[in-house]
Structures are given as structure tokens and as C-alpha cells.
C-alpha positions in Angstrom: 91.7 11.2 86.9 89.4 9.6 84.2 90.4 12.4 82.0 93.6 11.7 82.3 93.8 7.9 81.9 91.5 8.4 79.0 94.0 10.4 77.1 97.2 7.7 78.4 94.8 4.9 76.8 93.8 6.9 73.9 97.7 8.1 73.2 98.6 4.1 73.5 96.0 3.0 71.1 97.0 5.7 68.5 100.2 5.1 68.4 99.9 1.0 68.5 97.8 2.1 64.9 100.6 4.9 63.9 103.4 2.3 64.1 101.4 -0.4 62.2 101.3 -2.8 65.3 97.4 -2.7 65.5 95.0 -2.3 62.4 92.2 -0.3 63.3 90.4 2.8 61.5 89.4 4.5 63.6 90.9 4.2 67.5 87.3 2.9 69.9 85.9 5.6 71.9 87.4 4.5 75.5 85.9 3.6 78.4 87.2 3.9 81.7 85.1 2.6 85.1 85.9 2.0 88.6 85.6 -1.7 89.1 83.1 -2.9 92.1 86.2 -5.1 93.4 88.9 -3.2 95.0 91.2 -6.4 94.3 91.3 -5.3 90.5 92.7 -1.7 90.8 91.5 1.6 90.9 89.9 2.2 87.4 90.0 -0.9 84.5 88.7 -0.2 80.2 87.5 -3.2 78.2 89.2 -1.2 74.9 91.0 -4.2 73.8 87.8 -6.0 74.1 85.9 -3.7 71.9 89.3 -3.3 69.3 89.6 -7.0 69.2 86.9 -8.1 66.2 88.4 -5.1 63.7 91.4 -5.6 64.6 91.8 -9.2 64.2 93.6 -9.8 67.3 92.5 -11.5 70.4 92.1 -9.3 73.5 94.8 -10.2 75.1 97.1 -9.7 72.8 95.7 -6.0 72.4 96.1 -5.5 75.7 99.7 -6.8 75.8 100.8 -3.9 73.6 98.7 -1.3 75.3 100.1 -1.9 78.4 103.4 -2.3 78.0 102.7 1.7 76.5 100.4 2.6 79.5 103.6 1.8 82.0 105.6 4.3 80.6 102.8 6.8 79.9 101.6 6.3 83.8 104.9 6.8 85.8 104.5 8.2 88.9 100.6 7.8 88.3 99.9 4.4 88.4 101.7 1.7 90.5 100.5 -1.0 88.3 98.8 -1.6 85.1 98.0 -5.2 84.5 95.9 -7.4 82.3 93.0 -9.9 83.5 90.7 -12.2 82.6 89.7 -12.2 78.8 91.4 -8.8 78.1 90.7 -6.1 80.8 93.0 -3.8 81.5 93.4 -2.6 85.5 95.2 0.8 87.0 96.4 0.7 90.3 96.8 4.4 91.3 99.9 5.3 93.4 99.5 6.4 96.7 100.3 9.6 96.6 97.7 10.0 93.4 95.5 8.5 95.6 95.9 11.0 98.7 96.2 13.8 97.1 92.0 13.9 96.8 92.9 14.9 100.4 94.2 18.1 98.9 92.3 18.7 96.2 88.9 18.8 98.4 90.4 20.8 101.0 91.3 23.4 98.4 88.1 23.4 96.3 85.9 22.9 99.4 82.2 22.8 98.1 83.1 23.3 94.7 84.7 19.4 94.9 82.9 17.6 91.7 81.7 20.8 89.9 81.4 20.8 86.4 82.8 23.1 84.1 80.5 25.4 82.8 78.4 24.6 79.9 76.3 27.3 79.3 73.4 25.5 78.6 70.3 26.7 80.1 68.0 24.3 81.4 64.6 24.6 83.2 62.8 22.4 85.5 58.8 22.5 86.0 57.7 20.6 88.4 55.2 19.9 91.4 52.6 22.3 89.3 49.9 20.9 91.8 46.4 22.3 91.2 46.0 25.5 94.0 42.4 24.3 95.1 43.6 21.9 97.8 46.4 20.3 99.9 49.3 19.0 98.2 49.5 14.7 98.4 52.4 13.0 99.1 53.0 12.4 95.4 54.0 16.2 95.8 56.6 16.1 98.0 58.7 13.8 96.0 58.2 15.4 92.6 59.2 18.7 95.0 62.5 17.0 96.7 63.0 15.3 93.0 62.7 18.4 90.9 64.8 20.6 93.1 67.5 18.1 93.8 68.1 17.7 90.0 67.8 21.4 89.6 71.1 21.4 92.4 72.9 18.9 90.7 72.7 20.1 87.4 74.1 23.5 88.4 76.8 21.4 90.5 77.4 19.7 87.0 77.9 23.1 85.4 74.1 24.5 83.8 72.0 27.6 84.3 69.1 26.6 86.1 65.8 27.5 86.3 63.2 26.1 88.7 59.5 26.8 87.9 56.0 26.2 89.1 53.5 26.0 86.3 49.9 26.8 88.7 46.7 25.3 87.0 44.7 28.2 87.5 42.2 28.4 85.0 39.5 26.0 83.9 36.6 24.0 85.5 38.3 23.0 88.5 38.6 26.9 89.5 34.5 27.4 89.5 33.8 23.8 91.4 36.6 25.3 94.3 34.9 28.5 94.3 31.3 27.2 94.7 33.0 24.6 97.7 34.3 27.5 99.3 30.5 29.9 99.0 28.7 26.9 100.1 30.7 26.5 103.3 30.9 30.5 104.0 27.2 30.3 103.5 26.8 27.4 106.2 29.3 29.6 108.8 26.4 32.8 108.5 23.8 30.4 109.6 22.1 29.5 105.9 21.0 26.1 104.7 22.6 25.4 101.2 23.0 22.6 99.1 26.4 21.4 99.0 27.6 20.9 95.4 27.3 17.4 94.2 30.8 17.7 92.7 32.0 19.7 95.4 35.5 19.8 97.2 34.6 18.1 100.4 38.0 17.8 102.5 38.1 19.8 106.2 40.4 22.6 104.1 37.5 23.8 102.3 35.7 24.7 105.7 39.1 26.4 107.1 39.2 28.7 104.0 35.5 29.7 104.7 36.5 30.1 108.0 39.0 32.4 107.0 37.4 34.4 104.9 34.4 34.9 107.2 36.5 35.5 110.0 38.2 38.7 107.5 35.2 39.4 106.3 31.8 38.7 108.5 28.3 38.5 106.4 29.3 41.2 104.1 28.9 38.8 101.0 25.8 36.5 102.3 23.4 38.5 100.1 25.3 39.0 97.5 24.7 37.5 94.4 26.2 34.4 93.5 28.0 35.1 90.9 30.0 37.8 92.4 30.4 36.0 95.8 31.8 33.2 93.7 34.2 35.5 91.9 35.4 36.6 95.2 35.3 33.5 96.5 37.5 32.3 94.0 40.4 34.8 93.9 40.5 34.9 97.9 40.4 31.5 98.5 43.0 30.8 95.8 45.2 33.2 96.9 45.2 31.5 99.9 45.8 28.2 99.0 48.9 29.4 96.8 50.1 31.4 99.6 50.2 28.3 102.2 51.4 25.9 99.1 54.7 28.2 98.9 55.2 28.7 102.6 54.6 24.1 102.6 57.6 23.9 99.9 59.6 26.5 101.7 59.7 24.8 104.9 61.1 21.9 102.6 63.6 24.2 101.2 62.3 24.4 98.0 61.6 27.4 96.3 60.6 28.7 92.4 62.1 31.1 90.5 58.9 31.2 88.7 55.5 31.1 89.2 53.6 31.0 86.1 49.7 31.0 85.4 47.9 29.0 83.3 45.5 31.8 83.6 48.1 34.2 81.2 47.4 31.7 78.8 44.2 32.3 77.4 44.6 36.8 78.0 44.1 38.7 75.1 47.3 41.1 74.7 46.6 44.7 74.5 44.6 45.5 71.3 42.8 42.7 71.3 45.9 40.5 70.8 45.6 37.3 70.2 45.9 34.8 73.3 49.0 32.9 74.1 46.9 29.9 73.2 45.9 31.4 69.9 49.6 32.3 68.9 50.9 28.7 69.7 48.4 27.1 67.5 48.8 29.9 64.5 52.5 28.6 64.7 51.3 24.9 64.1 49.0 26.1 61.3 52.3 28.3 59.9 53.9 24.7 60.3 51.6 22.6 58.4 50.3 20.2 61.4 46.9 21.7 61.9 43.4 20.0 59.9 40.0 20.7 60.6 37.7 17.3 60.9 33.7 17.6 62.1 34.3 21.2 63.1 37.1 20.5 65.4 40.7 21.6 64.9 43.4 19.2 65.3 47.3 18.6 65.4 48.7 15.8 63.3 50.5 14.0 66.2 51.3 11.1 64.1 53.6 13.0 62.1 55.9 12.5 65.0 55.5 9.0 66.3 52.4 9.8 68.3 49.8 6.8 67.7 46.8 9.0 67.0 46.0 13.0 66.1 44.9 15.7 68.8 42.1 18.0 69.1 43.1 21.3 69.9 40.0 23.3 69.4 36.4 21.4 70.2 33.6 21.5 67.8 31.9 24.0 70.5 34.6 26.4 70.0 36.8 26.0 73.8 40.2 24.9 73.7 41.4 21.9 74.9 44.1 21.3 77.9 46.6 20.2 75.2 46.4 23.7 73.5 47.0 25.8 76.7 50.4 23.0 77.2 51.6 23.6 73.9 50.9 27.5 74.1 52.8 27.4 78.1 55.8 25.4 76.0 56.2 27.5 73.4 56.8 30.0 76.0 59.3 27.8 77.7 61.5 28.2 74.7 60.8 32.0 73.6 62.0 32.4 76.9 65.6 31.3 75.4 66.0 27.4 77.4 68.4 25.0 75.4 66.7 22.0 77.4 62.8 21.8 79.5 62.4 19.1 81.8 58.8 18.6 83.1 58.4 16.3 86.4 55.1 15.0 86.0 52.8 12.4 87.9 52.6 8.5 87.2 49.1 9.4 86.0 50.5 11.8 83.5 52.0 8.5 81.3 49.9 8.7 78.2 50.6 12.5 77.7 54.4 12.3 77.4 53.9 11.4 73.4 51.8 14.1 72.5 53.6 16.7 74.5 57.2 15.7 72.7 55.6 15.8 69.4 54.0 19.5 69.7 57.6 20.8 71.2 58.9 18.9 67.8 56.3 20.8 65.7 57.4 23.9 67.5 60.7 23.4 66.1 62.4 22.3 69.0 62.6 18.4 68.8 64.3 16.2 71.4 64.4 19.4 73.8 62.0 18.5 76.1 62.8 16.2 78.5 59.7 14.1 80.9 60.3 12.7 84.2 57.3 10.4 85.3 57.7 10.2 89.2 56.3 7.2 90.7 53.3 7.3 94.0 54.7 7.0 97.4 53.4 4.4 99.3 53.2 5.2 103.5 53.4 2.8 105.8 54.3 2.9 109.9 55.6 0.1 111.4 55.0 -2.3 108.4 51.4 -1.4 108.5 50.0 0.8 105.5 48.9 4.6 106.8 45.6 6.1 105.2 44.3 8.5 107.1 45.4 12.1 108.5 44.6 13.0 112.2 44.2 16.3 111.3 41.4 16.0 108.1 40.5 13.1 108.6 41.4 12.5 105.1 44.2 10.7 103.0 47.8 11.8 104.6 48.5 15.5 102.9 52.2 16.2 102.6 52.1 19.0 104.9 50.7 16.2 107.7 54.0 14.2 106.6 56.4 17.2 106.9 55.6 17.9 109.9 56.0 14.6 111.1 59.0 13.7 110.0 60.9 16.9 109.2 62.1 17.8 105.6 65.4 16.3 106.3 63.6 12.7 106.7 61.1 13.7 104.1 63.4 14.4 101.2 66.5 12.4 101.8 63.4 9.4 101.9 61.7 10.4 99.1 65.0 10.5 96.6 66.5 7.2 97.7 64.7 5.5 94.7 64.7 5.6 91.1 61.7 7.7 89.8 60.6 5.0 88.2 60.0 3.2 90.8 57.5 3.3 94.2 58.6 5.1 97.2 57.6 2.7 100.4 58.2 5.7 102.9 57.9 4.2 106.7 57.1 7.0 109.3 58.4 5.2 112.2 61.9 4.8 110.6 62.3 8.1 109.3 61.7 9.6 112.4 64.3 6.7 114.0 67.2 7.7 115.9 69.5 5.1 114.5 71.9 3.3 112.4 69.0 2.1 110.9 67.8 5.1 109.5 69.8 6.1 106.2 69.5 10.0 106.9 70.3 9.8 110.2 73.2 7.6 109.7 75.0 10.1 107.0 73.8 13.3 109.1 75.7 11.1 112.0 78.8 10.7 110.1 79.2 13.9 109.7 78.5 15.5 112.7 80.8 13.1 114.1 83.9 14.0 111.6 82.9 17.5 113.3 82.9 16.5 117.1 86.8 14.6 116.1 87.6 18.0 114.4 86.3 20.5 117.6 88.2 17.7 120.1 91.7 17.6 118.2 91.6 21.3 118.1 90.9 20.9 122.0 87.3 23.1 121.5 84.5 23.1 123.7 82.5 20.0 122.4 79.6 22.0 124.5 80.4 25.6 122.7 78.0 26.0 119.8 79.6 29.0 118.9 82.6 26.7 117.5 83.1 27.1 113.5 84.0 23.8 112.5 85.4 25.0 109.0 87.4 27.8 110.6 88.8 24.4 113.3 89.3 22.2 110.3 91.9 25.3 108.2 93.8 24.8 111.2 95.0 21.6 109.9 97.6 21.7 107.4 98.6 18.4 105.8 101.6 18.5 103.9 102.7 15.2 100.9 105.0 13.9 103.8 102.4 13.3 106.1 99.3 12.7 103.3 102.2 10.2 101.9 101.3 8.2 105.4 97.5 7.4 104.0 97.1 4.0 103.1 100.6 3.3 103.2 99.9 -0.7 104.5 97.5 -2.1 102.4 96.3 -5.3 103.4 96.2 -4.3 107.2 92.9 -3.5 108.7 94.1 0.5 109.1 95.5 1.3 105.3 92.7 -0.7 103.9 90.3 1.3 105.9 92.2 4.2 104.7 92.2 3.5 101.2 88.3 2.4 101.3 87.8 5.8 102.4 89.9 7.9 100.1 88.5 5.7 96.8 85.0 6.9 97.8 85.9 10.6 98.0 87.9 10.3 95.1 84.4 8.8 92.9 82.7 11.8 94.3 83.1 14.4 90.8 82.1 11.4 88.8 79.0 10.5 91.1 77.5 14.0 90.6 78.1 13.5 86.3 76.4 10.3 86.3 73.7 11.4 88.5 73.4 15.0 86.5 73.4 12.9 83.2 70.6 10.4 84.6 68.8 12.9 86.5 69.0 10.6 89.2 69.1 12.2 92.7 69.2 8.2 94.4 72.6 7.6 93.2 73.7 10.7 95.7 71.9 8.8 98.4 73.8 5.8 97.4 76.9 7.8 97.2 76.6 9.0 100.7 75.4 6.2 102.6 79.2 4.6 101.1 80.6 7.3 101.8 79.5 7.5 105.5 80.0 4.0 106.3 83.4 4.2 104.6 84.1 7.2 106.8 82.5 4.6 110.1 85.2 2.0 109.2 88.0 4.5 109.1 87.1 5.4 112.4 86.9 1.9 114.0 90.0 1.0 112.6 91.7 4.0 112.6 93.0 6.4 115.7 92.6 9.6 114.5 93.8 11.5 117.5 97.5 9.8 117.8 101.2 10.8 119.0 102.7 10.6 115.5 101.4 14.0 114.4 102.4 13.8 111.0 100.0 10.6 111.1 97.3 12.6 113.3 97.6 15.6 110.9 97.1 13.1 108.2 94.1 11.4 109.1 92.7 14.8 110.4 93.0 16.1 106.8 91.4 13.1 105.8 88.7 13.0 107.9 88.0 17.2 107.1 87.7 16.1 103.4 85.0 13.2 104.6 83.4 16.1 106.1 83.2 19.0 102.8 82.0 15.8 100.6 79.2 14.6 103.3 77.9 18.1 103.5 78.5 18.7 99.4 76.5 15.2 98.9 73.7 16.3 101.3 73.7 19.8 99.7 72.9 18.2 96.7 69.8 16.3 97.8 68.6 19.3 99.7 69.4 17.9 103.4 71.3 19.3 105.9 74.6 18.4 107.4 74.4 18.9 111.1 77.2 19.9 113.0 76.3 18.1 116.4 73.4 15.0 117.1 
């Protein structure tokens, strides 16, 4: 509908400037928005606002030729277009544009709001959480973020690649090895001194555990080195295999799983490394200089507010030269567009990362998303320590708490730039009061109306609700019956309800566009308590059965765009409560 309205405005404005009645050089670019106040239409622009300084005019007067225009241009579209305040222009839809959303989501089902293919392909890295240890809670939103905006992107029409980028290599690697020996050592009866910069948590001793368990005394008297280099690969493979099966539960999953550890291989031949390739293509470039034996990248060339070392004095590389090397494989690998998810702490690097994808010859295509802490609390009190480690609260601990329905929907309902104050008790509430449970209610209501019009078992979980709902077949007579007495509790209810679903396509652009999952949550917490005053006010199940078949229809199309919205976000849409 935007489209369309934008090319009725655009039409009126060119030919206000073809006939000589406006002076302007170039039409504005028009904008058309859904006011907050259903009182002033369906959609209003502020064109003649914008026009009015070029052209001379005051925006009133703009608008009075415009919309004279937009009348004609809007028959059988609009059932008013009128002028307010300084200059605003507002569309009243008819009713029959406005029910035939009814139709159009019925048809399309889950494919309601999808973009048209852009062929862009985009990748998302994110959660990359170090595999020697339990994932924080910190995790679990940059998990439930990353994957949400990898959904609605594809729902807004791009290729999509999800990827976990696994810090395996480097320092932190030989301190969780040596943890794990120490502890193994303990479990076949030795004395040991712990290392003083040692992983301490409870996991540490459950890997030993595990491996000792497998594998008995075999490596007691084995040297160090090698029982560290054993150590190392067991225990990390599994941490990694229990991190995957943790985001799985959550329903998120990776295309890719890529080590850092690839990184700094020789090729075949003695090849150089990945590293040694990406900074051979700065040198090619002209950003590398050498200063007191260390090699650098001229950051400040692009906006960065000091140079980089890239190669130490002592001859190792520095983390900054593996990320480069691990971007320039990003885009080898053929992405129009990278989006990294990284952690509050991760502020200062965003700078430095954007000017070596720049240098790589691929500026403004890399996109960072710094995702705020989460803050847990139960009850209004602040929670700190996990029953099970006896440590700070591990994701996993929340998860299974709360469920990943609780955990995700909680964890996208802000802005990531903002805090997440996640309370325990409420997410596990069985109330209004609770947002998740209050959308998943909605729509597992809409289902229980569907199963009971259709006269099913409400006790038969065998019942396919979608298969109930094509049973319904709601023709412009009886859709023509929606919102057809405004101003009474019913139509207003009515109309409430079909202006939500109808914002729904433009919801899941501005959201794609923003990479900004809470605006979903938003959307669907509207558009469940839009769908709870259409059921107060409105008897679905009546004698008229053109009315009945109406708000049936309507209520099926609540249903697709609750369980499309919650799709999106990576939460479930229950079918019974």
C-alpha cells in the first residue's frame, strides 16, 4: 500500500510541476508513515512541508493542489484524503482496502511481509565465544540477536549466512589445557600445583572427569607436554561439542564454523599463512610501515585515531592481524555485506576493524553490532550465583531455567544498545504479565476459536489447525462486514486489529533495515493485544455466518502473522496453553 500511495503522491506532485502550478526542480523524495493517532487516517506525508521553502508556497496551499489530485488518483482506494495542521496530508483507506489484508495473508500464509529478492549476500558472525569455558549470559543474547536478524533479513529478501568464528588458537588455548592436566592429575591421586593463571570454574573438573573416566591413568606419566597437547584437543573438543548442542536447544544453529586456528597454517608448499596473505595485501596497498622493528597498519588513513601493530618487534602477530586475515576471508568468500555481533567490551576495536576491511578494498561493507550485558535479577533482587558452579549464572544455567522461548523472546525486547534487565521469576510467569507468554497466548487462543468453530475436539492434539482454518472461506461480501461501524466498540475493535496486520510487511523492512529484532517484539505484543480487544468486543462465533465467516478469516490471519512474527524472533507459536 505504501508503494502505491507513493506513486499517487509522486504522480500529483509531477504533474502540479508539469502544468506550471508548482515550481520545483526536482519533485521531494516522498514520504509516507502511518500516524500514531488512528483519528488522522491510515497513512499521512509531510511533502508539502518539505516542497514549501523551494517552492515558495506555504504548505497548505501545496497541499490544496495535491489533494484535490490525490481524490481522483485514490478512487476506490482511499475514502478520504484531507489536509491538517500546518500542511499534512492524511489517507483514510476504504474498507474494503482495508480488509482485503484478510485476503492477502490468507493467500501468502508465512510468506506475508517478505521482501523481494535482492540478491545480496550477507553474513552474520556472531557469539564467537572462546571454546575453553561456559558460555555467559552475554552469549545468549548476541545468540538470539544474531540469529533473529539472520531470519529477518532472509524474510526481507537476502542470502544469509550465519557463522561462528571459534577463538582457537593463542595463549588462552595452553592456560585451558594446563587447567584441565592439573585437575586430571588431582583425579589419579597426585599433588600438583594448580596454575596461578588457571581456569578455576567447577567445568574444568568435569572435563578431567571426563577424560579420566574415557581414559584411566594412561597419561599420568606422560610427559607434560604431550599430556597438555592431548589435553588440549580433547577437552576442546568437548567444550565445542556441548557449546553447539547449548545453542541448539535455543534453536540456533551455524552454517559455519570457522577456526582461528586455519589462520596462522601454512598451505601446502610452505604457503604462506592466511595471516601472512592478508597483510602482503596491505603492503600491495600501501598501508603497511615498519617503526622499532615492528610492522604496522596506517589506521589513520581511514579515520582511525592512531596506527596498529600487526607484527611485534619479537616476530608474533598480533590479534588484529589474524582479524584482518579471518575478514579478508569473509569477502573472498564472495559476501556483498559482513555483520559482526560483538560484545560491549569489544567498543574500541570497531575503528580499527572498519579501517582494515577499507584497506582491503571493501569500505563501508562491514557492518558492527555492539550488544549490550544482560543484567539478571529474580524478583527485583539481582542474581549472581549459579546453583550448579557455584559461579556467575552460565547461560546454559538460564536456559534451562527459563526455556529458550522465555530466554530469546527476553533477550531481543531491547535495543542492542541498550542493557537487558532479564527477571527470572517473570519469564517463567504464567501471565498477562509476561510479554511471551501473552503473544504465545494470543495465539494459541486464535487456535482454540478456530478448532471450536470447526466443532474439533479442543482435547484432540491430533487437530491441524491450518488444515481447520482452509476451511474457512471468506468471500468481499462478508470481509466487506469488517469494520463496517466505526466508532462503535465492535468496528473499532475490528479496524484496530486489521491496521496492525496490515503494518506487518513494513514492520519486518524497518526492522531488517535497523537490524533491530525489538521492533518484532513490539510488533507482536500490538498485535496480540489488538487481537485481545477484538475478542472482548467481538463475538466471533455468531448466527450471521457471513459475519462469523468474516471474523473467522480475520482471526486466521491474526494467527499466520503471530506465528510469522514469532518465527522471526526465533520463538514458537503454540497451538494450545
Amino acid at each position: 500500500m505504501r508503494d502505491i500511495l507513493n506513486a499517487a503522491i509522486t504522480a500529483a506532485l509531477e504533474a502540479a510541476v508539469s502544468d506550471g502550478r508548482l515550481r520545483l526542480a526536482a519533485p521531494p523524495k516522498v514520504l509516507v508513515e502511518r500516524p500514531r493517532d488512528p483519528s488522522h487516517g491510515d497513512w499521512a506525508t509531510n511533502v508539502a512541508l518539505v516542497s514549501a521553502k523551494e517552492a515558495g508556497l506555504p504548505p497548505r496551499e501545496i497541499a490544496e493542489l495535491l489533494v484535490a489530485d490525490l481524490r481522483e488518483r485514490l478512487v476506490g482506494v482511499a475514502d478520504a484524503v484531507e489536509i491538517a495542521g500546518p500542511g499534512f496530508i492524511n489517507i483514510r483507506l476504504t474498507q474494503g482496502v482495508m480488509a482485503s489484508v484478510v485476503t492477502t495473508i490468507r493467500a501468502q500464509q508465512g510468506r506475508f511481509g517478505e521482501g523481494q529478492r535482492s540478491g545480496e549476500r550477507v553474513q552474520v558472525e556472531f557469539v564467537s565465544a572462546n571454546p575453553v569455558g561456559p558460555m555467559h549470559v552475554g552469549h545468549g543474547r548476541w545468540a538470539a540477536l544474531g540469529d533473529s536478524i539472520a531470519r529477518i533479513l532472509e524474510h526481507a529478501g537476502d542470502e544469509v549466512q550465519r557463522e561462528f568464528y571459534i577463538n582457537d588458537a593463542g595463549v588462552q588455548m595452553d592456560i585451558f589445557a594446563a587447567s584441565v592436566s592439573a585437575r586430571y592429575l588431582e583425579l589419579c591421586g597426585r599433588e600438583v600445583a594448580f596454575p596461578e593463571d588457571g581456569y578455576r570454574g567447577a567445568y574444568i573438573t568435569e572435563i578431567a572427569r571426563e577424560i579420566y573416566a574415557e581414559e584411566a591413568t594412561c597419561w599420568l606419566d606422560a610427559s607434560p607436554e604431550a599430556r597438555e597437547a592431548h589435553f588440549r584437543e580433547k577437552a576442546y573438543a568437548q567444550v565445542l561439542e556441548h557449546l553447539k548442542g547449548v545453542l541448539h536447544g535455543m534453536g540456533v544453529d551455524f552454517d559455519v564454523w570457522f577456526s582461528e586456528r586455519t589462520l596462522h597454517e601454512a598451505g601446502e608448499g610452505d604457503a604462506p599463512t592466511a595471516i601472512e596473505r592478508g597483510i602482503e595485501r596491505l603492503r600491495e596497498a600501501g598501508y603497511l610501515f615498519e617503526h622499532e622493528g615492528a610492522l604496522w597498519f596506517r589506521s589513520t588513513d581511514f579515520g582511525d585515531d592512531k596506527d596498529r601493530v600487526l607484527k611485534k618487534a619479537d616476530g608474533s602477530y598480533t590479534y588484529f592481524a589474524a582479524d584482518i586475515a579471518y575478514h579478508a576471508d569473509k569477502f573472498d568468500r564472495g559476501f556483498d555485506l559482513v555483520i559482526d555481533i560483538w560484545g560491549a567490551d569489544h567498543h574500541g576495536y570497531v575503528k580499527r576493524m572498519e579501517s582494515a576491511v577499507a584497506a582491503l578494498g571493501h569500505p563501508g561493507k562491514l557492518e558492527v553490532i555492539i550488544g549490550q550485558m544482560v543484567n539478571l535479577f529474580r524478583n527485583g533482587e539481582v542474581v549472581r550465583m549459579s546453583k550448579r558452579t557455584g559461579e556467575m549464572v552460565t547461560f546454559e544455567d538460564l536456559l534451562d531455567e527459563v526455556g529458550p522461548d522465555a530466554a530469546r523472546y527476553f533477550f531481543l525486547r531491547r535495543s542492542t544498545d541498550q542493557p537487558v534487565d532479564f527477571d527470572i521469576a517473570l519469564a517463567k510467569e504464567r501471565s498477562a504479565d509476561n510479554p511471551v507468554y501473552y503473544v504465545q497466548y494470543a495465539h494459541a487462543r486464535i487456535c482454540s476459536i478456530l478448532r471450536k468453530a470447526a466443532g474439533a475436539e479442543t482435547t484432540d492434539e491430533t487437530v491441524d489447525v491450518a488444515a481447520v482454518a482452509a476451511g474457512v472461506s471468506a468471500d468481499a461480501a462478508s470481509l466487506a462486514l469488517l469494520g463496517a461501524e466505526p466508532g462503535t466498540l465492535a468496528g473499532d475493535a475490528e479496524l484496530g486489529l486489521l491496521r496492525t496486520l496490515a503494518a506487518f510487511p513494513e514492520t519486518v523492512a524497518l526492522a531488517a533495515r535497523q537490524r533491530a529484532p525489538h521492533k518484532l517484539t513490539t510488533y507482536a505484543e500490538d498485535l496480540a493485544s489488538a487481537f485481545h480487544q477484538f475478542y472482548t468486543h467481538c463475538q466471533v462465533v455468531v448466527d450471521d455466518v457471513q459475519l462469523r465467516t468474516a471474523r473467522l478469516a480475520l482471526a486466521d490471519a491474526s494467527r499466520i502473522v503471530l506465528a510469522s512474527a514469532l518465527g522471526l524472533l526465533g520463538v514458537t507459536a503454540p497451538q494450545r496453553m
